[in-house]
C-alpha positions as CSV (number, residue, x, y, z in Angstrom):
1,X,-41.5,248.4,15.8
2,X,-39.6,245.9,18.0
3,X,-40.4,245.2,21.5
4,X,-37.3,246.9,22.7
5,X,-38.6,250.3,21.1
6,X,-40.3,252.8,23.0
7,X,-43.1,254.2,21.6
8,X,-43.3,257.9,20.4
9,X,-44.8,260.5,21.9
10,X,-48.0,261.9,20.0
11,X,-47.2,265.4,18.1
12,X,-47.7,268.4,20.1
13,X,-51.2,270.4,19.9
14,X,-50.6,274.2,18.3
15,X,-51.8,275.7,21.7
16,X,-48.8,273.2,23.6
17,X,-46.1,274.5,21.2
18,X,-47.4,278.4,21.4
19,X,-47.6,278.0,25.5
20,X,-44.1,276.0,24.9
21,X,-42.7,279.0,22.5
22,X,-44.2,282.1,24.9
23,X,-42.1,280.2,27.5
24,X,-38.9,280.2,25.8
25,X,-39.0,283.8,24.7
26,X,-40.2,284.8,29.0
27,X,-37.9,281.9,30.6
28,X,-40.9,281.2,32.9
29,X,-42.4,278.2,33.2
30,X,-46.2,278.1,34.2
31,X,-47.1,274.7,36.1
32,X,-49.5,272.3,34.4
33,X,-52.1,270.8,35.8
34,X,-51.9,266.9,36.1
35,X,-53.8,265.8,32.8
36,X,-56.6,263.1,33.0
37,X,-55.6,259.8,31.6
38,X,-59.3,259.0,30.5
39,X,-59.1,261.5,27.3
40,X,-61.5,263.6,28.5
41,X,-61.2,267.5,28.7
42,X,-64.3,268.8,30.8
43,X,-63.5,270.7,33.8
44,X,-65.1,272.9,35.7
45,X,-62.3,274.2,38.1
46,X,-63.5,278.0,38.3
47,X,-66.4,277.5,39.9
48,X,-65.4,274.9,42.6
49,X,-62.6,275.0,45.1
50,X,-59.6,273.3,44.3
51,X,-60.0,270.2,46.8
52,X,-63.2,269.5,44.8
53,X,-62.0,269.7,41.0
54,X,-61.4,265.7,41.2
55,X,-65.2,264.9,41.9
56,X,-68.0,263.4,39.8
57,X,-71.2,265.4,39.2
58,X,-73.0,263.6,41.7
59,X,-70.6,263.9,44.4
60,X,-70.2,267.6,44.2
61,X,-73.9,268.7,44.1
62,X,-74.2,266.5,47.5
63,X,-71.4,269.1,48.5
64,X,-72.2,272.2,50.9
65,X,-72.3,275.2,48.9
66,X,-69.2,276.6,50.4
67,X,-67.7,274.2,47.5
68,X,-68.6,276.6,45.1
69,X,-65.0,278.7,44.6
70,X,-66.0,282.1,46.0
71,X,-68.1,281.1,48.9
72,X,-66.9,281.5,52.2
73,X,-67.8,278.3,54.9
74,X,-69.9,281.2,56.8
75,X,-72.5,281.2,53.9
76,X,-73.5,277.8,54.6
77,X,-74.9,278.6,58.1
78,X,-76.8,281.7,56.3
79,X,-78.0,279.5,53.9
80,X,-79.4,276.9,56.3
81,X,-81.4,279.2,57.6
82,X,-83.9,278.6,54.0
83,X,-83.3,274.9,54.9
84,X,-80.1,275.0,52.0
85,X,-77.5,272.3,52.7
86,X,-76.3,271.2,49.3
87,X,-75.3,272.8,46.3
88,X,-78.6,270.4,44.9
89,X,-80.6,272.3,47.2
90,X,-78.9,276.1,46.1
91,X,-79.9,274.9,42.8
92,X,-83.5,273.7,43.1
93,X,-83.8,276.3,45.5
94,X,-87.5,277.9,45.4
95,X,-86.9,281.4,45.4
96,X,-83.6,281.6,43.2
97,X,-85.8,280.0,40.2
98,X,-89.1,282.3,41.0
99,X,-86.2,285.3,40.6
100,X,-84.8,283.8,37.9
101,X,-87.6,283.4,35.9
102,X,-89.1,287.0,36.8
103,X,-85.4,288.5,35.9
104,X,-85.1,286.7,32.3
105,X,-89.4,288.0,31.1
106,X,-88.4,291.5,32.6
107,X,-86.3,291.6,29.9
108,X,-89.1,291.0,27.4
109,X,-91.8,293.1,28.7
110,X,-92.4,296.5,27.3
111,X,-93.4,298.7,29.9
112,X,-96.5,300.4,30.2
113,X,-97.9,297.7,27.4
114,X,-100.4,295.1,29.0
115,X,-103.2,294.3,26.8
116,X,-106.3,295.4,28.3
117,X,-108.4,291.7,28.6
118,X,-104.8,289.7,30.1
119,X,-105.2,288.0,33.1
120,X,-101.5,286.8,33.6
121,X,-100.3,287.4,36.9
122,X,-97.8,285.7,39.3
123,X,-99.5,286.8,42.4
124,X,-98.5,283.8,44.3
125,X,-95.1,284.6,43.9
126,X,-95.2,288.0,45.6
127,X,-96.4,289.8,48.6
128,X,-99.3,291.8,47.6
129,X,-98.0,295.1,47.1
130,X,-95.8,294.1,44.9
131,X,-98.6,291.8,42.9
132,X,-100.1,294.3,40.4
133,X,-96.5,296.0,39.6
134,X,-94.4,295.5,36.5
135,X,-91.4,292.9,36.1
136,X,-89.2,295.3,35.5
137,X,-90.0,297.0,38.9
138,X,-90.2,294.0,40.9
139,X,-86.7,292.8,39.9
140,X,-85.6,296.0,41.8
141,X,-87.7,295.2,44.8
142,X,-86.0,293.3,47.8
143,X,-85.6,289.6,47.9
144,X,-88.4,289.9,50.8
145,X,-91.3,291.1,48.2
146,X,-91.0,287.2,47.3
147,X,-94.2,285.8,48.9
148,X,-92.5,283.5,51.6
149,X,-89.5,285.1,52.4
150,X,-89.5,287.6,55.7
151,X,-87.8,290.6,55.7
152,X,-85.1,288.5,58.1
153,X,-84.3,287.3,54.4
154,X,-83.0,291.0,53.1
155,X,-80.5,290.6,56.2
156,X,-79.3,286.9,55.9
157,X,-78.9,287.4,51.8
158,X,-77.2,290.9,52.1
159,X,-73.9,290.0,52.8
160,X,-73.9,287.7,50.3
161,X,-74.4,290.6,47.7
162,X,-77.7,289.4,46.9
163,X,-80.4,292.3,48.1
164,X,-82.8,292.5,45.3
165,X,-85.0,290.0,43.5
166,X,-82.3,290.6,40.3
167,X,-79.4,289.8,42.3
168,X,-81.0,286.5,43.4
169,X,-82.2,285.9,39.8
170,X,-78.8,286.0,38.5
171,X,-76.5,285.2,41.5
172,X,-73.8,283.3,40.2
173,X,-73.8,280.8,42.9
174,X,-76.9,279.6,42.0
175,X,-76.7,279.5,38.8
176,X,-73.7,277.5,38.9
177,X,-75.5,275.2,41.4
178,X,-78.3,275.4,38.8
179,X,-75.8,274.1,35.9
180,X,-74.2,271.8,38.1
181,X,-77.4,270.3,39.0
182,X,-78.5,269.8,35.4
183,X,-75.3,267.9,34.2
184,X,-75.3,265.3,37.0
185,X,-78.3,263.6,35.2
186,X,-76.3,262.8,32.5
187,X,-73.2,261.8,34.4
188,X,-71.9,258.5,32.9
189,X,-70.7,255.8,35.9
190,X,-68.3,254.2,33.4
191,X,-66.6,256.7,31.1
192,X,-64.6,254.1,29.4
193,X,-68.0,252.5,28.1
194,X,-69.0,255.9,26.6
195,X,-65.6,256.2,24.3
């Protein structure tokens, strides 16, 4: 190839050319996004609000967890109020991984089976009347029966859809947070030195 020549564009992927051919056939274009010029794919643009889908790992768990897409700027001041600033903090959050992990062994207990010499309990993760109750009924009880969290918790939490120890256990927020969280420890500084 001479100088003068431009090079040729690299063949199009079969999902390009079915997106290219749907289309034609509607006459609508949809718009792309810009693509990254590193040759890298990841994203994680549903879960974060648009002005935040540039960011490294590190830099968006430092975020307030309004940057989460789906929370509103108002649940950062109810979320202050358990000492939460950060989406680090959402994640390592005390009470979201106590729910968690009673949530995902409620879902391996068989009721009404305890062997008659166990000992296991979590009784320092509950208020007392809830300490000698199954998993699978705690999970139902409010977010309060946590030992540490006040009933003003069942009221802070509520309108954030989260008013049982399940929905705390599974909120997606957190979760994401929790994800988010995990990743940033293997963030690369220099991507080009990882190709």
């Amino acid at each position: 190839m001479s100088s003068e020549e431009a090079p040729k564009s690299p063949s199009k992927r079969p999902a390009e050319e079915d997106i290219e051919k749907e289309e034609q056939a509607s006459g609508k274009k949809t718009k792309k996004a810009k693509k990254s010029d590193d040759g890298h794919h990841f994203n994680i643009n549903k879960c974060l609000d648009k002005a935040h889908e540039h960011k490294t790992l590190s830099e968006i768990i430092q975020l307030p967890p309004s940057a989460l897409q789906g929370l509103a700027d108002r649940a950062d001041k109810m979320l202050q109020s358990f000492k939460i600033n950060t989406i680090e903090d959402l994640a390592k959050w005390k009470f979201f991984r106590i729910a968690r992990a009673i949530n995902t062994l409620a879902g391996v207990e068989e009721k009404g089976k305890r062997h008659a010499e166990s000992r296991a309990n979590i009784n320092k993760a509950l208020d007392k009347e809830f300490e000698s109750k199954c998993l699978k009924d705690i999970v139902k009880a409010p977010v309060s029966a946590l030992q540490g969290l006040a009933d003003w918790a069942n009221d802070t939490l509520a309108p954030l859809r989260v008013k049982t120890i399940k929905d705390l256990g599974i909120w997606k927020f957190c979760v994401w947070a929790e994800a988010l969280v995990e990743l940033a420890q293997y963030e690369a500084d220099n991507i080009a030195s990882h190709k």
